[in-house]
Residue frames as a rotation matrix with the C-alpha (Angstrom) as fourth column:
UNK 1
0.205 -0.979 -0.002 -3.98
0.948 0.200 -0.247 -21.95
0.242 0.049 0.969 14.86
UNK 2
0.355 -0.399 -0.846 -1.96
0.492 -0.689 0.532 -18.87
-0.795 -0.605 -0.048 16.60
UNK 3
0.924 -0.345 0.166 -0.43
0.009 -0.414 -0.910 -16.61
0.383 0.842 -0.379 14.85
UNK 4
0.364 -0.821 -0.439 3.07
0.866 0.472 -0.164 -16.52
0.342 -0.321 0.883 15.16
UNK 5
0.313 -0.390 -0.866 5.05
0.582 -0.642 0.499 -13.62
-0.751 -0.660 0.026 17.60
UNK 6
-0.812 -0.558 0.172 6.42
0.475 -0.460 0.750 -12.24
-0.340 0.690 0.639 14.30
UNK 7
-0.525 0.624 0.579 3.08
0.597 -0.215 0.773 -11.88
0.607 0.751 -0.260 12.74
UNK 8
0.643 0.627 -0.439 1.49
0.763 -0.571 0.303 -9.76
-0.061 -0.530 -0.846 15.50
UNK 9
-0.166 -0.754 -0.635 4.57
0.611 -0.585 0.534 -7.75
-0.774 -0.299 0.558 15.78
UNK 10
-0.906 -0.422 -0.009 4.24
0.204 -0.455 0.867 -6.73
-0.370 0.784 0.499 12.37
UNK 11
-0.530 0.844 -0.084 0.66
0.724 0.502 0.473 -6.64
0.441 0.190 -0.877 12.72
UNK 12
0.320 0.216 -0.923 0.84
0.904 -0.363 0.228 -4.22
-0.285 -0.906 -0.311 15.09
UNK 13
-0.801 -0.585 -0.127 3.58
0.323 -0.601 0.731 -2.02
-0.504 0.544 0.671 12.74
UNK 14
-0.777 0.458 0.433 0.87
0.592 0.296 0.750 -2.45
0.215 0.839 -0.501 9.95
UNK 15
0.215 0.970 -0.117 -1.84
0.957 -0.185 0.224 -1.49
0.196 -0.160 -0.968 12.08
UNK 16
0.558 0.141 -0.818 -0.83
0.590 -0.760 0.272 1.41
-0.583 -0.634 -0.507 13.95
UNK 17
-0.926 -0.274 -0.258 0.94
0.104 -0.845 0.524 3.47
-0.362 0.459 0.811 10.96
UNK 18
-0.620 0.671 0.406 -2.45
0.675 0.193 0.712 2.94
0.399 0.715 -0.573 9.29
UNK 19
0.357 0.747 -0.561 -4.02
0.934 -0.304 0.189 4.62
-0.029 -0.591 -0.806 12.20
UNK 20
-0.342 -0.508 -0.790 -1.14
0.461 -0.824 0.330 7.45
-0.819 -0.252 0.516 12.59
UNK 21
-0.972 -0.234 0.020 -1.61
0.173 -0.654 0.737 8.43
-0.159 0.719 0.676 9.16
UNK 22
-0.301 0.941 0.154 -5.47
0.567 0.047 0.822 8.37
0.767 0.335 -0.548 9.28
UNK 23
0.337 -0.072 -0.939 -5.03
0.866 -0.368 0.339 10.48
-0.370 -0.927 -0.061 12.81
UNK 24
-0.555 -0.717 -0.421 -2.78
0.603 -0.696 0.391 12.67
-0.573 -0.037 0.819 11.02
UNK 25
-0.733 0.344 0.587 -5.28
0.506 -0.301 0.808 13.32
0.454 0.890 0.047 7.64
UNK 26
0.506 0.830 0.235 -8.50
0.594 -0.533 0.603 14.17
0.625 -0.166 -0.762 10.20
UNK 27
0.151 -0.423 -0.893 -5.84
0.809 -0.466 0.358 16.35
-0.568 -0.777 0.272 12.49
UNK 28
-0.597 -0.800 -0.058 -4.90
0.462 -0.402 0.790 18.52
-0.656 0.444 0.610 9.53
UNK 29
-0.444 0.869 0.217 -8.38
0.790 0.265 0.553 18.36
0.423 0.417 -0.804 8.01
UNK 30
0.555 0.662 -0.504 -9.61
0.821 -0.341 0.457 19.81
0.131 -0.668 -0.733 11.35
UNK 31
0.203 0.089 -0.975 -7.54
0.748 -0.656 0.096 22.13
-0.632 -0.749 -0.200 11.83
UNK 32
-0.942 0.132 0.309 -7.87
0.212 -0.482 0.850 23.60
0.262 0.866 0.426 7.98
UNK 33
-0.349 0.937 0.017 -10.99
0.757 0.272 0.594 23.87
0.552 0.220 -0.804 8.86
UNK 34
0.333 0.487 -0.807 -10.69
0.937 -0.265 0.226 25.95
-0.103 -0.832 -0.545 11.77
UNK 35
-0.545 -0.824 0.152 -8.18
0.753 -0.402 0.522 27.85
-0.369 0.399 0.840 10.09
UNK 36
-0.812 -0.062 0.580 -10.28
0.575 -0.254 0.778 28.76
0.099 0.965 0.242 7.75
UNK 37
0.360 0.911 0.200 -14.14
0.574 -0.385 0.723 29.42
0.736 -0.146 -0.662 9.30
UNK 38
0.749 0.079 -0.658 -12.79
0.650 -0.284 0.705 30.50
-0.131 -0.956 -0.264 12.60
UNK 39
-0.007 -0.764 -0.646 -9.39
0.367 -0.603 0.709 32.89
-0.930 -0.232 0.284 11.46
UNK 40
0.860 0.362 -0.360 -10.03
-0.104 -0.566 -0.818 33.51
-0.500 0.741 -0.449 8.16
UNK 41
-0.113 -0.975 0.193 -7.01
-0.766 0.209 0.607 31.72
-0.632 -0.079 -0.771 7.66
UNK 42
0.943 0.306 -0.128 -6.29
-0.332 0.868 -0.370 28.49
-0.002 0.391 0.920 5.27
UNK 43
0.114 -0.780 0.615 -2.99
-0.438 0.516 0.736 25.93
-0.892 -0.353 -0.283 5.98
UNK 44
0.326 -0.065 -0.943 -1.99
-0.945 -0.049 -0.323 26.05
-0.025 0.997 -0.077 2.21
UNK 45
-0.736 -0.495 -0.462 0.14
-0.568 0.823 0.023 22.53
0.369 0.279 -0.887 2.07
UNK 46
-0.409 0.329 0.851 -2.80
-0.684 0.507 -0.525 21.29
-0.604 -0.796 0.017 4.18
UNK 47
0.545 0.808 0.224 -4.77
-0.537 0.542 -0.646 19.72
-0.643 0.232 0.729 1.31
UNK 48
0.299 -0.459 -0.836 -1.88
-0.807 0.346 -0.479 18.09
0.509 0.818 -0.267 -0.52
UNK 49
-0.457 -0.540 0.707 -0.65
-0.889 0.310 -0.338 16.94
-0.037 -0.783 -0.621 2.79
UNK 50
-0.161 0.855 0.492 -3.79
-0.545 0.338 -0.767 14.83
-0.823 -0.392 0.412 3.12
UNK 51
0.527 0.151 -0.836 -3.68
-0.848 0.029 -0.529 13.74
-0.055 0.988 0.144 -0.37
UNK 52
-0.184 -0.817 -0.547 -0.56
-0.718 0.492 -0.493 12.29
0.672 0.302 -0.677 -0.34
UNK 53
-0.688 -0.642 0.339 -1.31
-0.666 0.371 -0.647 10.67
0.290 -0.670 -0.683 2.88
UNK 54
0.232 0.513 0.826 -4.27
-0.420 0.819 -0.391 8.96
-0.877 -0.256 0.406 2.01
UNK 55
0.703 -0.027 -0.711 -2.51
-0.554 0.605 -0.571 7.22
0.446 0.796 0.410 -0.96
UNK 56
-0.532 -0.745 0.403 -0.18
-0.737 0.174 -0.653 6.23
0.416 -0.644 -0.641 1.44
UNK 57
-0.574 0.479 0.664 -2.74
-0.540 0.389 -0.746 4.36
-0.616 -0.787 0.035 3.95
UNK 58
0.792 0.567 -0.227 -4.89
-0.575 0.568 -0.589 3.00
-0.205 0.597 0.776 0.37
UNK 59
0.427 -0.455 -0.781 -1.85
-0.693 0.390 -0.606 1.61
0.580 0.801 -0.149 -0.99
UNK 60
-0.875 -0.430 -0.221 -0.58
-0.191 0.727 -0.660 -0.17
0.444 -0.536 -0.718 2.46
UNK 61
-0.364 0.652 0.665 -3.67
-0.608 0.373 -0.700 -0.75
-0.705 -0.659 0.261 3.64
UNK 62
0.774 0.546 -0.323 -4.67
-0.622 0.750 -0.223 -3.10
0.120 0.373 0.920 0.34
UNK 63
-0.453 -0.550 -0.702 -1.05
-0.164 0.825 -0.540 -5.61
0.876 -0.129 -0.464 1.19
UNK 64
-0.831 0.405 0.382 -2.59
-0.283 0.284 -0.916 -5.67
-0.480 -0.869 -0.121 5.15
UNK 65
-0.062 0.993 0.103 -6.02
-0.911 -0.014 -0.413 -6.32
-0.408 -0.119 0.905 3.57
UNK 66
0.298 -0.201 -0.933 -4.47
-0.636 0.687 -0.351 -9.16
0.712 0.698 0.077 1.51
UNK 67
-0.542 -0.534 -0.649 -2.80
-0.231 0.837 -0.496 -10.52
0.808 -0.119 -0.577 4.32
UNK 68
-0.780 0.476 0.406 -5.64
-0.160 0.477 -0.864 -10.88
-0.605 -0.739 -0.296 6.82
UNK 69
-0.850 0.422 0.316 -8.08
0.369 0.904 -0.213 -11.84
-0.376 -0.065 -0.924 4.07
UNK 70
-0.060 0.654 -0.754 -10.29
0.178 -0.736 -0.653 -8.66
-0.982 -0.174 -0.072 4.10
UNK 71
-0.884 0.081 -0.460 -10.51
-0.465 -0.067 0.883 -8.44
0.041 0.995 0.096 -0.27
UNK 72
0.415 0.827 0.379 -13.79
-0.531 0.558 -0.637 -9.32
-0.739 0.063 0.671 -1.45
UNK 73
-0.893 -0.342 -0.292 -13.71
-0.449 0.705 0.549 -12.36
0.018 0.622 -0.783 -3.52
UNK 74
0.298 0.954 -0.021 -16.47
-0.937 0.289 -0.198 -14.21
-0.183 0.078 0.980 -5.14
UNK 75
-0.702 -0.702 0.119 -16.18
-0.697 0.712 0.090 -18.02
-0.148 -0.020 -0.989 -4.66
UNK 76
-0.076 0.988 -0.136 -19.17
-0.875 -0.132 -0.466 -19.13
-0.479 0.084 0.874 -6.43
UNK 77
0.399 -0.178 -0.899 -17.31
-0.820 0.370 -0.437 -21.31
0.410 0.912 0.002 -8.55
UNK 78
-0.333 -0.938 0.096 -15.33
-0.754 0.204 -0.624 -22.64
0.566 -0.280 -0.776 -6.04
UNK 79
-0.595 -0.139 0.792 -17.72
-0.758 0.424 -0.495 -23.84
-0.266 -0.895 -0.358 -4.28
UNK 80
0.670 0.613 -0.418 -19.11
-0.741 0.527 -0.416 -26.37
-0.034 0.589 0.808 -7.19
UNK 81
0.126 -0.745 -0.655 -15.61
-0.420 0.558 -0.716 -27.81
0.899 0.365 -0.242 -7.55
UNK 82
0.901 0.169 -0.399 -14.11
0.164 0.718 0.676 -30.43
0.401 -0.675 0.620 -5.58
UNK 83
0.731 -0.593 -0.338 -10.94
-0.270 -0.706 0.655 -29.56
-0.627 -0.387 -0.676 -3.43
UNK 84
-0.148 -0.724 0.674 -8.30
0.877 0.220 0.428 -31.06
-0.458 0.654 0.602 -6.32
UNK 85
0.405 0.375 0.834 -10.42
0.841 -0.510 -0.179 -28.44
0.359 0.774 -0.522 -8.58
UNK 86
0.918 0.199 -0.343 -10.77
0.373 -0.729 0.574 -26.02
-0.136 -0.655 -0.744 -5.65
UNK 87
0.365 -0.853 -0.374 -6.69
0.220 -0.311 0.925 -25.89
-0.905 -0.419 0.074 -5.39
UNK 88
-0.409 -0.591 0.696 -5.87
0.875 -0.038 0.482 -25.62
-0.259 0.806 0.532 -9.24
UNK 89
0.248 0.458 0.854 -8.08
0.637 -0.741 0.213 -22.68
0.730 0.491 -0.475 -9.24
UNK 90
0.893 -0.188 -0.409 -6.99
0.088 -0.817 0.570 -20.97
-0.441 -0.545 -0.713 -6.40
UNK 91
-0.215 -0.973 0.085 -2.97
0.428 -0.016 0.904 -21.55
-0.878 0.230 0.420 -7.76
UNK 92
-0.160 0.118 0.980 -4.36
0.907 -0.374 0.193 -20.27
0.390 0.920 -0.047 -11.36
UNK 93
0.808 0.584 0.077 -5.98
0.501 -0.749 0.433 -17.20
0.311 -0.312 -0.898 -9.21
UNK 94
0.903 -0.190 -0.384 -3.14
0.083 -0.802 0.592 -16.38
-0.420 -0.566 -0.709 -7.48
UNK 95
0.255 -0.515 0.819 -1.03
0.794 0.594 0.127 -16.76
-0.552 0.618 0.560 -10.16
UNK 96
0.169 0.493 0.853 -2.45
0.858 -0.500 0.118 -13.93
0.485 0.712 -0.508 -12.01
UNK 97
0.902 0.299 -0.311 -2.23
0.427 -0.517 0.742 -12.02
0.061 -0.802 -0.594 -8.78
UNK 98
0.124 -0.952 -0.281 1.51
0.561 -0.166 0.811 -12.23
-0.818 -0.258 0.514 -8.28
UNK 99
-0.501 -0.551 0.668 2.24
0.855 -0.434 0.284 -11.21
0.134 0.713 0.688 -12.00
UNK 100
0.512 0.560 0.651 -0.23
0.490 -0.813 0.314 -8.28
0.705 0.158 -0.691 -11.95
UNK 101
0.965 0.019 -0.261 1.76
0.211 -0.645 0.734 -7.24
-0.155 -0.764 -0.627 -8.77
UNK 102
0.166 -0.789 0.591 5.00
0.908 0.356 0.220 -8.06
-0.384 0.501 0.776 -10.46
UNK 103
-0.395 -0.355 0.848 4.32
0.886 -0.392 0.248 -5.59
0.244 0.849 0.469 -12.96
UNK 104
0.959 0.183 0.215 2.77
0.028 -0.821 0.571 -2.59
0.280 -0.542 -0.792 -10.47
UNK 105
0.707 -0.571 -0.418 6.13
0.118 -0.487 0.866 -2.69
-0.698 -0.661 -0.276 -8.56
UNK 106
0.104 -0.504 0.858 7.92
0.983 -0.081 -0.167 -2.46
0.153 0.860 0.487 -12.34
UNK 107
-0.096 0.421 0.902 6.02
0.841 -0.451 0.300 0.22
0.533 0.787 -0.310 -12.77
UNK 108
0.944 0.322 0.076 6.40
0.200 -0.738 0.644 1.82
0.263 -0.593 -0.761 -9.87
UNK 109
0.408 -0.869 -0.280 9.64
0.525 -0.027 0.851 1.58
-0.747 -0.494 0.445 -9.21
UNK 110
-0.320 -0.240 0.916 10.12
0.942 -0.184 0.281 2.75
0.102 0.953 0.286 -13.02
UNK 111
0.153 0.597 0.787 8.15
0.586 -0.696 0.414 6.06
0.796 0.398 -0.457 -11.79
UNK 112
0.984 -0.167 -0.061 9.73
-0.004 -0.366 0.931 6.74
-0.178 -0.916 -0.361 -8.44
UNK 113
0.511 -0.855 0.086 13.57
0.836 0.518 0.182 6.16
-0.201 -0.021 0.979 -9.42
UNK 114
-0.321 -0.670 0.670 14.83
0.654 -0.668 -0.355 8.85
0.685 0.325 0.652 -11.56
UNK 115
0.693 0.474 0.544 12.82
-0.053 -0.719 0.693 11.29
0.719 -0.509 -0.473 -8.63
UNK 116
0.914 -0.405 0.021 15.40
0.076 0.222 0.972 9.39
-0.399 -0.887 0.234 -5.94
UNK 117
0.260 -0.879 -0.400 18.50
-0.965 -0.242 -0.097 9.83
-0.012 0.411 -0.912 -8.50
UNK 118
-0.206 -0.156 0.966 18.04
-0.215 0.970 0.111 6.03
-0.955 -0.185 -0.233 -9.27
UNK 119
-0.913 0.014 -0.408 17.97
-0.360 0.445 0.820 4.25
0.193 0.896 -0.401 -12.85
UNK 120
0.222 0.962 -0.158 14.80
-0.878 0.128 -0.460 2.99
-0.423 0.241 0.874 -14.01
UNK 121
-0.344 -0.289 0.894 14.49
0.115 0.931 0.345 -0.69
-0.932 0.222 -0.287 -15.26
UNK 122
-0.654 -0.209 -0.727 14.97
-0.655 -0.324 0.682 -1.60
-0.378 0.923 0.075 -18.89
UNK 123
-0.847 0.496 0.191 12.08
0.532 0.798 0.284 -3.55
-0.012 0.343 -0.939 -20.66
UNK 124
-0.625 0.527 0.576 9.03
-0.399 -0.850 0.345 -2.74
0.671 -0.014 0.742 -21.33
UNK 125
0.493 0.776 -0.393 7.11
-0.154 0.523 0.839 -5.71
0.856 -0.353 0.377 -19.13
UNK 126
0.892 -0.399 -0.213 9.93
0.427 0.588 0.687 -7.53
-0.149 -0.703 0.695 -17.38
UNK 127
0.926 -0.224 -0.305 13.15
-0.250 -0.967 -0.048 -5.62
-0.284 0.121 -0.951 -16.42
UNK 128
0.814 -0.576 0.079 15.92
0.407 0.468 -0.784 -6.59
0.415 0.670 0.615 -18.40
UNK 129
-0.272 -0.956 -0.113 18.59
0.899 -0.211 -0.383 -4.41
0.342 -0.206 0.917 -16.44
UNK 130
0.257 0.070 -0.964 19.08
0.746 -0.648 0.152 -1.17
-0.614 -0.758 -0.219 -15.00
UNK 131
0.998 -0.016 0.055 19.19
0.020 -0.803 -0.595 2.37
0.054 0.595 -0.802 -16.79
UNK 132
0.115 -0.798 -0.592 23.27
0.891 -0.181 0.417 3.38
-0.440 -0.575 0.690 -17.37
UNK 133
-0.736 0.179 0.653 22.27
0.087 -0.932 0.353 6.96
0.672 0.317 0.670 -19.06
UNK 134
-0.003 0.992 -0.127 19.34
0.947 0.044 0.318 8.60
0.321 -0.119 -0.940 -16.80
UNK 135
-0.082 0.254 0.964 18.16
-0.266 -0.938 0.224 12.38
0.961 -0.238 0.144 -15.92
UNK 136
-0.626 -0.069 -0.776 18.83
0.778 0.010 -0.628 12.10
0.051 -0.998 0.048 -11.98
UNK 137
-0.108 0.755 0.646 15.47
0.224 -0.615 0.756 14.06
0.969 0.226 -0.103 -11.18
UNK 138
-0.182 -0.046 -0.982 16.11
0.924 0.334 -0.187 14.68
0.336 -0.942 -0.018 -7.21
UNK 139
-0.926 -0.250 -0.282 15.66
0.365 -0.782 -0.506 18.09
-0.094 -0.572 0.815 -7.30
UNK 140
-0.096 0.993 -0.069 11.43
0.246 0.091 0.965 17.75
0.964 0.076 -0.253 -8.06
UNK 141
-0.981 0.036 -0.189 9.58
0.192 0.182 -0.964 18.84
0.000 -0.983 -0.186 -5.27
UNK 142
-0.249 0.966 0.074 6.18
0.968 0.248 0.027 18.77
0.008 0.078 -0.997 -4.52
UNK 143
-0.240 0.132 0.962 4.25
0.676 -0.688 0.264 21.61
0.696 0.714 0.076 -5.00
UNK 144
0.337 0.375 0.864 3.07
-0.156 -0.882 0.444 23.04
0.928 -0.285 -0.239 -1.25
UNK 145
0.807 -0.419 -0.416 4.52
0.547 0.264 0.795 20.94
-0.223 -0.869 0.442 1.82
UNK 146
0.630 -0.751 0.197 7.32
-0.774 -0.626 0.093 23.11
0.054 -0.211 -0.976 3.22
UNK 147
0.431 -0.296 -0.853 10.22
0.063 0.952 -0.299 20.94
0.900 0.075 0.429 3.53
UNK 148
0.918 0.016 -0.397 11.30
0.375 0.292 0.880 20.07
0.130 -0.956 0.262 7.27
UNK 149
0.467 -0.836 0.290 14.38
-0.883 -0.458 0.102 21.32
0.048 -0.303 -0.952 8.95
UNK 150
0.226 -0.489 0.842 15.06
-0.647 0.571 0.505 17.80
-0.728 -0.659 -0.188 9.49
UNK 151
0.451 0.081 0.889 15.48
0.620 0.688 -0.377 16.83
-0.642 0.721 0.261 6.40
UNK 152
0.828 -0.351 -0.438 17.87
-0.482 -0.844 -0.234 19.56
-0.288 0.405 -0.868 5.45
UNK 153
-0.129 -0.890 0.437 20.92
-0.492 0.440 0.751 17.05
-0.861 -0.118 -0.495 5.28
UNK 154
0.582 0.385 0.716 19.17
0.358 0.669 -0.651 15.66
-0.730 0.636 0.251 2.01
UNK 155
0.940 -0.062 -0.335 20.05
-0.274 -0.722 -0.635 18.73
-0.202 0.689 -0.696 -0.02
UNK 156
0.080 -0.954 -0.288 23.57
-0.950 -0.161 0.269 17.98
-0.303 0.252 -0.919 -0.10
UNK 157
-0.492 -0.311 0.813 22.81
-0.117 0.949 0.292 13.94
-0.862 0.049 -0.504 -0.55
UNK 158
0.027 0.473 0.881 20.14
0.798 0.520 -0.304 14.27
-0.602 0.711 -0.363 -3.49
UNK 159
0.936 0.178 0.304 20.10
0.349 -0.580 -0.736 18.15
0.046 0.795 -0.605 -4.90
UNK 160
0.346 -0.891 0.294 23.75
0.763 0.085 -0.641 18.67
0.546 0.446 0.709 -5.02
UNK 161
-0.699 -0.623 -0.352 23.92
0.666 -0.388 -0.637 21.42
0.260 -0.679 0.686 -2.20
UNK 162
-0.789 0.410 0.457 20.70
0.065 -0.685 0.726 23.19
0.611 0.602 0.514 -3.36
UNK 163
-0.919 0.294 0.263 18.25
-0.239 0.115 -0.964 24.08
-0.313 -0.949 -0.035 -1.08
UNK 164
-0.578 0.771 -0.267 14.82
0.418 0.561 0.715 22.48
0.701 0.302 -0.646 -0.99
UNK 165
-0.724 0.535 0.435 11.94
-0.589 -0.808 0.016 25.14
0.360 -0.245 0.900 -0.53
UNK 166
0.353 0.909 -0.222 9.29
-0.895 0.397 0.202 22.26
0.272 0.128 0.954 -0.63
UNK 167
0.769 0.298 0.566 9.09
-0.325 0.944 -0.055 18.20
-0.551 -0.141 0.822 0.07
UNK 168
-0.710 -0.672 -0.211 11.21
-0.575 0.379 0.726 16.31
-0.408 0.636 -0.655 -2.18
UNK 169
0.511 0.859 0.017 8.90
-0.830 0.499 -0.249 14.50
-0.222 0.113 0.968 -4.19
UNK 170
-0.185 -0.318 -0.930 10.75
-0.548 0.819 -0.171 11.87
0.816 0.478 -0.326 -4.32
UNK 171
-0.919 -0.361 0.158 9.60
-0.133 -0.093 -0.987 11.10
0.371 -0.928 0.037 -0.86
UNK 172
-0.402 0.747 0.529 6.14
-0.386 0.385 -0.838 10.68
-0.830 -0.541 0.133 -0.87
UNK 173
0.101 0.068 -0.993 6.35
-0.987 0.135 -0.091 9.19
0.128 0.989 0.081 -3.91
UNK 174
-0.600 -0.783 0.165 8.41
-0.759 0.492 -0.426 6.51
0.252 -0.381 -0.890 -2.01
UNK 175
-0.237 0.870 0.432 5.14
-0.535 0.254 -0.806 4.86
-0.811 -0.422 0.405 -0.93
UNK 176
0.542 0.800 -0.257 4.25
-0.791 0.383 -0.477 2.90
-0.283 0.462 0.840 -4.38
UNK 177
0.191 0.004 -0.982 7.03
-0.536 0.838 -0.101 1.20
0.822 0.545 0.162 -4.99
UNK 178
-0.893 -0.299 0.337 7.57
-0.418 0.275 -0.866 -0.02
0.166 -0.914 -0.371 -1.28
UNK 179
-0.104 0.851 0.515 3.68
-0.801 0.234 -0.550 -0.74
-0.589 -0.470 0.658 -1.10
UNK 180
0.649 0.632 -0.423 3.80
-0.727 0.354 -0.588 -2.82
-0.221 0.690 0.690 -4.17
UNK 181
-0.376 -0.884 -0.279 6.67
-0.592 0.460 -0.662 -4.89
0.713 -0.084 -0.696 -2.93
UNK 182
-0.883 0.173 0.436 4.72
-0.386 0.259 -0.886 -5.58
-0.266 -0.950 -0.162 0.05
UNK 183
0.431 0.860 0.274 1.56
-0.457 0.470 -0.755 -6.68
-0.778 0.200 0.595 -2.40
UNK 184
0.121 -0.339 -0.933 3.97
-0.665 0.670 -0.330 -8.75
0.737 0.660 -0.144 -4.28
UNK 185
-0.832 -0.548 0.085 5.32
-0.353 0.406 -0.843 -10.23
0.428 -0.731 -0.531 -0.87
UNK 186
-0.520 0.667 0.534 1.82
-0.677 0.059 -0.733 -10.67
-0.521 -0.743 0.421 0.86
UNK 187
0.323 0.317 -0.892 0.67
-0.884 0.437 -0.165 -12.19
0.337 0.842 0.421 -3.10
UNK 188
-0.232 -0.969 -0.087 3.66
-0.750 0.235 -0.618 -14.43
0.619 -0.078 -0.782 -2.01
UNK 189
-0.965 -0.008 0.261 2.96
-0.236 0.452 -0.860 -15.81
-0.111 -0.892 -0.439 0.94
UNK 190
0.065 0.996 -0.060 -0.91
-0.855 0.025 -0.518 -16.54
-0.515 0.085 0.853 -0.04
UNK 191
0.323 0.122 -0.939 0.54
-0.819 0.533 -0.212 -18.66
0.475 0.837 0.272 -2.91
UNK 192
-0.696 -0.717 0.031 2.20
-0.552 0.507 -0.662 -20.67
0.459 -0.478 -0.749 -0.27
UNK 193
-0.804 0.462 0.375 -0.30
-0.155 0.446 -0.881 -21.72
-0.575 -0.766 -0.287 2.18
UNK 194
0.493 0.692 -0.528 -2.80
-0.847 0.241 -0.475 -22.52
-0.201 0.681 0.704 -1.34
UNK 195
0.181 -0.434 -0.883 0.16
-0.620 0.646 -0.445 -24.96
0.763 0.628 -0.152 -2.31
UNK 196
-0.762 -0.481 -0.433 0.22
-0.226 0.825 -0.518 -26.52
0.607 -0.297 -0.737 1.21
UNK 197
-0.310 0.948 -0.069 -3.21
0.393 0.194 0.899 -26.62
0.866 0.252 -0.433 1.16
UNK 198
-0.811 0.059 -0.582 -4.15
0.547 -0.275 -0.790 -24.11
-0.206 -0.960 0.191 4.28
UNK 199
-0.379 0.592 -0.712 -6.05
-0.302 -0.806 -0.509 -22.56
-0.875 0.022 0.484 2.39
UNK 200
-0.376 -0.093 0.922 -8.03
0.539 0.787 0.300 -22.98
-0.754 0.610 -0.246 -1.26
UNK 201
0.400 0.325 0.857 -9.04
0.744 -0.661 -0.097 -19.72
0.535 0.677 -0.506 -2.47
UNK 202
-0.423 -0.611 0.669 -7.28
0.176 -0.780 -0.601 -16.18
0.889 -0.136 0.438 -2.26
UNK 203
-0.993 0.114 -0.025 -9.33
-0.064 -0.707 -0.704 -14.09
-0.098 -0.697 0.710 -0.75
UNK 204
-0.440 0.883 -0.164 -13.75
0.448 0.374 0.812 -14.38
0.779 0.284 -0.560 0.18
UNK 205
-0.956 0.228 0.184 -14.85
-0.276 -0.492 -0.825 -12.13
-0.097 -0.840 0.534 2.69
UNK 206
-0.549 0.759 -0.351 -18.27
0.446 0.620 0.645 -13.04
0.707 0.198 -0.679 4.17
UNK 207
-0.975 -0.193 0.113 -18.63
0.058 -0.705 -0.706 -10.04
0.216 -0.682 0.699 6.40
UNK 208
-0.496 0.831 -0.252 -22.18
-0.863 -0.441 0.245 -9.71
0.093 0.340 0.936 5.83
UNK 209
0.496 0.546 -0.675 -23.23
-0.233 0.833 0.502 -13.53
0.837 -0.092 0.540 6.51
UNK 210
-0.339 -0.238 -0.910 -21.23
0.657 0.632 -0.410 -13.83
0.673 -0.737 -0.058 9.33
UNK 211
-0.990 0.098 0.102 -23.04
-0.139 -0.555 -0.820 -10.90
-0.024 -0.826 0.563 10.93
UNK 212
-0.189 0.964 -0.186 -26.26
-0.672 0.011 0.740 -12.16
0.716 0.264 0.646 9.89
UNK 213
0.143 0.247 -0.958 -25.14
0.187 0.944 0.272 -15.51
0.972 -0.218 0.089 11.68
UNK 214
-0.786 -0.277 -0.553 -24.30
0.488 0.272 -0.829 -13.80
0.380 -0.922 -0.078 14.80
UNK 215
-0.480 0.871 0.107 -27.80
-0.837 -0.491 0.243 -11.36
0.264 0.027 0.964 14.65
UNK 216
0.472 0.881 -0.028 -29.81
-0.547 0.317 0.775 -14.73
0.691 -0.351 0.632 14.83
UNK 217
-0.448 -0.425 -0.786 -27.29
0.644 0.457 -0.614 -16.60
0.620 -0.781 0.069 17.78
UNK 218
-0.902 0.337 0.269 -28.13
-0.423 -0.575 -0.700 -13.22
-0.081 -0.746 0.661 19.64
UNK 219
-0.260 0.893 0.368 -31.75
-0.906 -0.093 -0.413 -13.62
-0.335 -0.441 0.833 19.43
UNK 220
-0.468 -0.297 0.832 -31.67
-0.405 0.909 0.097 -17.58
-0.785 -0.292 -0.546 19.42
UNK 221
0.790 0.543 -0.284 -32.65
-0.513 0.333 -0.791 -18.43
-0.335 0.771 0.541 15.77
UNK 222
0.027 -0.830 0.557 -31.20
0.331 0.533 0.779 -21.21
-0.943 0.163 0.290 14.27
């Protein structure tokens, strides 16, 4: 089966910020590096920079890894049971999945709010409502990124006119609960195509046996 014109599109989104921001970490890398051996120089924000942006690329690259499959998964069990079994254990599996992401984007969203001048959710598991008392924390900023000229129009939308020497940190921060919306959403859409049987287990990567099987095709073992 094709994928559908949507799913490449966004396949393509998915794929190629992943790359930009892995481009960007060894571009910044390299040229701390050169900074340093070759000018005697060092690009202070350089190693936060790089930080931040590989939690960025881990945290969207594990919803993309969910939705093409790419989790290991051990289906040892699965593959004693018959497919009635097969499907009540994948729907128990990804059961578990959804809430566990459920309660990351709580929890993120509970740690990234008051940074954006946003309410935090009330409950301690499941949110029950929306903060109406909260410390509006927008004026945090990270500790060495400079902050951008282009992003000078914040100051007056999040720190009340104050300038912002540094990042907002509410800004790369912005990354967990947006990533963990997308591994609730990607959970989502897995639980579907288990319940109309396209599938019968999350996730099982066989990376390793299917390059064995293509090692003896090449050299004509069966």
């Amino acid at each position: 089966m094709h994928p559908a014109p949507d799913d490449n599109f966004m396949d393509r989104i998915e794929e190629t910020l992943i790359a930009v921001i892995l481009g960007v970490m060894t571009l910044v890398t390299f040229a701390n590096v050169v900074a340093r051996y070759v000018f005697n120089s060092n690009i202070l924000w350089a190693l936060e920079l790089t930080v931040f942006l590989f939690g960025w690329m881990v945290l969207l690259g594990a919803s993309y890894a969910v939705k093409k499959g790419a989790h290991l998964g051990v289906d040892a069990l699965l593959e004693m049971v018959g497919p009635g079994a097969r499907k009540v254990l994948g729907l128990m599996a990804i059961a578990v999945c959804i809430m566990f992401a459920f309660l990351l984007l709580k929890g993120a969203w509970d740690y990234w709010a008051n940074f954006a001048n946003l309410p935090q959710t009330e409950g301690r598991w499941f949110p029950l409502g929306f903060q109406e008392k909260f410390r509006a924390n927008g004026w945090y900023e990270v500790n060495d990124i400079p902050n951008p000229w282009f992003l000078k129009f914040l100051e007056d939308m999040m720190n009340e006119g104050e300038p912002y020497e540094k990042l907002p940190r509410f800004i790369p921060y912005a990354v967990l609960p947006i990533s963990m919306a997308l591994l609730l959403f990607r959970f989502t859409q897995v639980a579907v195509r288990v319940w109309t049987g396209k599938i019968d287990r999350i996730v099982a990567s066989h990376e390793v046996e299917d390059e064995l099987a293509e090692v003896r095709a090449q050299r004509g073992e069966v």
